[in-house]
C-alpha positions as CSV (number, residue, x, y, z in Angstrom):
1,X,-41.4,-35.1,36.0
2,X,-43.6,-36.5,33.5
3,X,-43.2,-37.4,29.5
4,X,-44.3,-34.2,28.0
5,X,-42.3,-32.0,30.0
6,X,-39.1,-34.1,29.8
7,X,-39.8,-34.0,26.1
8,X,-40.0,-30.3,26.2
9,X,-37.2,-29.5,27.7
10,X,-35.2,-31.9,25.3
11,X,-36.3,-30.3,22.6
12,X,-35.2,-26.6,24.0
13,X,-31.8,-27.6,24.8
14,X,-31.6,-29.6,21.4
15,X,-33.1,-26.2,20.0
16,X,-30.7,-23.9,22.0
17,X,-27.5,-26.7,20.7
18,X,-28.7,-26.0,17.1
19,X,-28.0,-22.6,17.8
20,X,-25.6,-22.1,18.8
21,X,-23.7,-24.5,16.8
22,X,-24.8,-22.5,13.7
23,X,-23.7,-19.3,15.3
24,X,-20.5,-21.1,15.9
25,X,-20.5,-22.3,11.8
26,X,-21.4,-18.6,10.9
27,X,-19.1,-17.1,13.2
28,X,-16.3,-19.2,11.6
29,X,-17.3,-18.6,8.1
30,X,-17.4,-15.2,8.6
31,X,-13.8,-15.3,10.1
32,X,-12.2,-17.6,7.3
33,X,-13.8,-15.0,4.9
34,X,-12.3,-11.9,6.3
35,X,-8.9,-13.4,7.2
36,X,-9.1,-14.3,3.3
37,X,-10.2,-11.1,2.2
38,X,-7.1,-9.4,4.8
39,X,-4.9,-11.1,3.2
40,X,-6.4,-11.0,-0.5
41,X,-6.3,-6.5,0.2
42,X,-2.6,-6.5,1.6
43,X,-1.2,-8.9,-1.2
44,X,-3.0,-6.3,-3.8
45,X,-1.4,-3.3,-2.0
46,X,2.2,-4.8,-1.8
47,X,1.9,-5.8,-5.9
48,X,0.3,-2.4,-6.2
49,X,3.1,-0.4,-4.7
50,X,6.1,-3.0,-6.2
51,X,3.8,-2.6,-9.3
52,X,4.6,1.2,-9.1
53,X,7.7,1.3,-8.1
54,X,9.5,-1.3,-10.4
55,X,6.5,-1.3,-13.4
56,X,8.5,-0.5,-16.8
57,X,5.3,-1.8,-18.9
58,X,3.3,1.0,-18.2
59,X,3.8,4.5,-19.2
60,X,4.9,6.8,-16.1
61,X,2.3,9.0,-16.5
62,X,-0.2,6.0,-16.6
63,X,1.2,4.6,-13.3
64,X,1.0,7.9,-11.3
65,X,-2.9,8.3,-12.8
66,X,-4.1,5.0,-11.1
67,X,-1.7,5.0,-8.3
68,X,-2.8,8.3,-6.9
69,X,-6.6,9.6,-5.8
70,X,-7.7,12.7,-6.8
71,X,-8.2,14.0,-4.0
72,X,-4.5,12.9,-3.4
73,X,-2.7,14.9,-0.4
74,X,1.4,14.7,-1.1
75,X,4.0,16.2,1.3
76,X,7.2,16.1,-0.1
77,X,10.4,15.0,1.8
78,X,11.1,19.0,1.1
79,X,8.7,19.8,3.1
80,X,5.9,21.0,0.0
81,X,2.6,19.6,-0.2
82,X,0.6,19.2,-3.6
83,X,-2.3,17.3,-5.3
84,X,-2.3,14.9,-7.9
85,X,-2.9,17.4,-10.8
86,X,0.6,18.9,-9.8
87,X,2.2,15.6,-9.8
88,X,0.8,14.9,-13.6
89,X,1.5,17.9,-14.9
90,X,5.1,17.6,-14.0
91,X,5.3,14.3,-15.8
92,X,3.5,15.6,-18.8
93,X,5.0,18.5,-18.8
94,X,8.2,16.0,-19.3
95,X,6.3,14.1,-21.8
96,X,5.5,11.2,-20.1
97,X,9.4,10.9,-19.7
98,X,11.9,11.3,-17.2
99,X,14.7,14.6,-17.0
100,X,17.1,11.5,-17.2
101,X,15.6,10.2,-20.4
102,X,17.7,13.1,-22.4
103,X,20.5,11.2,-24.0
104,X,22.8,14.3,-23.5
105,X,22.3,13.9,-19.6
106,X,24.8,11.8,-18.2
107,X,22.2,10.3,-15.6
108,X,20.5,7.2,-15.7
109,X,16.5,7.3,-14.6
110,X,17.1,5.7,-10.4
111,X,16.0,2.5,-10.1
112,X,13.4,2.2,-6.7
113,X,12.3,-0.3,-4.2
114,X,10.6,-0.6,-1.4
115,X,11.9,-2.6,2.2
116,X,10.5,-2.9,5.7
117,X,6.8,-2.7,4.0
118,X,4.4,-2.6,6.7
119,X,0.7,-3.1,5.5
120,X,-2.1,-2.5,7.9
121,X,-5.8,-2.7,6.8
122,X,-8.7,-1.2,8.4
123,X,-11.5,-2.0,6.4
124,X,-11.7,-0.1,3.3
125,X,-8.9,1.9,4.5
126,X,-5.1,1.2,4.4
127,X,-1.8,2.3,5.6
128,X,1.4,1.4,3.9
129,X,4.8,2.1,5.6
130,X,7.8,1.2,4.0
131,X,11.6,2.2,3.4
132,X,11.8,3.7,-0.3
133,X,15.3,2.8,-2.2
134,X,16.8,5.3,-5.0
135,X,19.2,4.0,-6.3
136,X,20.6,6.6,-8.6
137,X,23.7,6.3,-11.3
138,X,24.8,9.3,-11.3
139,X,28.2,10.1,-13.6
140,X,28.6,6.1,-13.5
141,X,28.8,6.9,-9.2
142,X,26.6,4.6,-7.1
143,X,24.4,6.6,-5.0
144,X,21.5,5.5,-2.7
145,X,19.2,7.9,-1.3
146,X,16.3,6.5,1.1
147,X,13.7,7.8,2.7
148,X,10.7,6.9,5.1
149,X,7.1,6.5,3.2
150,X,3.7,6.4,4.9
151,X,0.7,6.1,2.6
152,X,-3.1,6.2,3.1
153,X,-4.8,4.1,0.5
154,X,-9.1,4.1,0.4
155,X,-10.3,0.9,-1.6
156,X,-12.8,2.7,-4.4
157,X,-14.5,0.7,-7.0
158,X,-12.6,-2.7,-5.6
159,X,-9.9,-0.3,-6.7
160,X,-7.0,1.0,-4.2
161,X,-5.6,4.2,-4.3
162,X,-3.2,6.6,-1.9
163,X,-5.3,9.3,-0.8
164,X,-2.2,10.8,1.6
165,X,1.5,10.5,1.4
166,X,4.2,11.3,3.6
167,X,8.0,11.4,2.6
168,X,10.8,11.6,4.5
169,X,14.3,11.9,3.4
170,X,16.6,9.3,6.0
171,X,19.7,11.2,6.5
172,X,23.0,10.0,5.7
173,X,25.5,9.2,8.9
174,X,28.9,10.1,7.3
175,X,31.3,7.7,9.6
176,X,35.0,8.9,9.6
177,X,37.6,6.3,10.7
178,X,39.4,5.8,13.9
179,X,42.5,7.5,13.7
């Protein structure tokens, strides 16, 4: 084999090296990047929904505006399905307030949180599963009521939002003791 094809073919395989190492850098980048911006979307949905739930700064009407899409799709642990509008013009209807904020009722406004959140992303699309805590003070009695919550969130304007919701109320296992 002579000089110039030697050279030739040392300058394809350096070529085809070059290559693919960049491929390799890109592909890398590109993986950093979105593992990054996974991680960047699910930390913004779990403040979003702890945000929600817990949030005192914020009016409540305020919070259920940005929380929920407009073209928002609720069904109720009751079995009733309804848009956003219905949602806010039950709070405004309230004033903004909750029943409970009436100092003549004897209940407090429950206190929510969320456990078991289970965040999964698919692109600009997102489901959030999670168990949702009342925890009501009713008549100075303790009560907890929790139910099963699946949301669909669509990233809009770099802004998320639940386009869908599902509740479901967990029943309560009475246990009676071993007589």
């Amino acid at each position: 084999m002579d000089t110039a094809n030697r050279q030739t073919i040392q300058r394809t395989l350096l070529h085809g090296f070059v290559r693919t190492l960049n491929l390799s850098l890109l592909s890398f980048i590109i993986l950093c990047y979105s593992s990054l911006a996974i991680a960047g979307d699910k930390e913004q949905l779990q403040q979003l929904l702890n945000s929600f739930l817990t949030n005192n700064s914020q009016s409540t009407l305020e919070k259920h505006k940005n929380f929920w899409a407009d073209d928002l799709i609720y069904t109720s642990s009751a079995g009733e399905r309804f848009d956003k509008k219905f949602i806010l013009e039950g709070i405004d209807g309230n004033n903004g307030k909750n029943e409970s904020d009436n100092k003549a009722d004897k209940r407090t406004t429950p206190v929510y949180s969320a456990e078991e959140i289970d965040i999964r992303l698919y692109g600009n699309t997102a489901i959030v599963a999670f168990k949702l805590i009342a925890d009501n003070n009713i008549l100075n009695r303790q009560d907890k009521i929790k139910y099963y919550n699946t949301g669909t969130f669509i990233k809009r304007n770099d802004m998320w939002q639940a386009v869908a919701w599902q509740a479901t109320k967990i029943p309560v296992i009475e246990t009676t003791a071993a007589q």
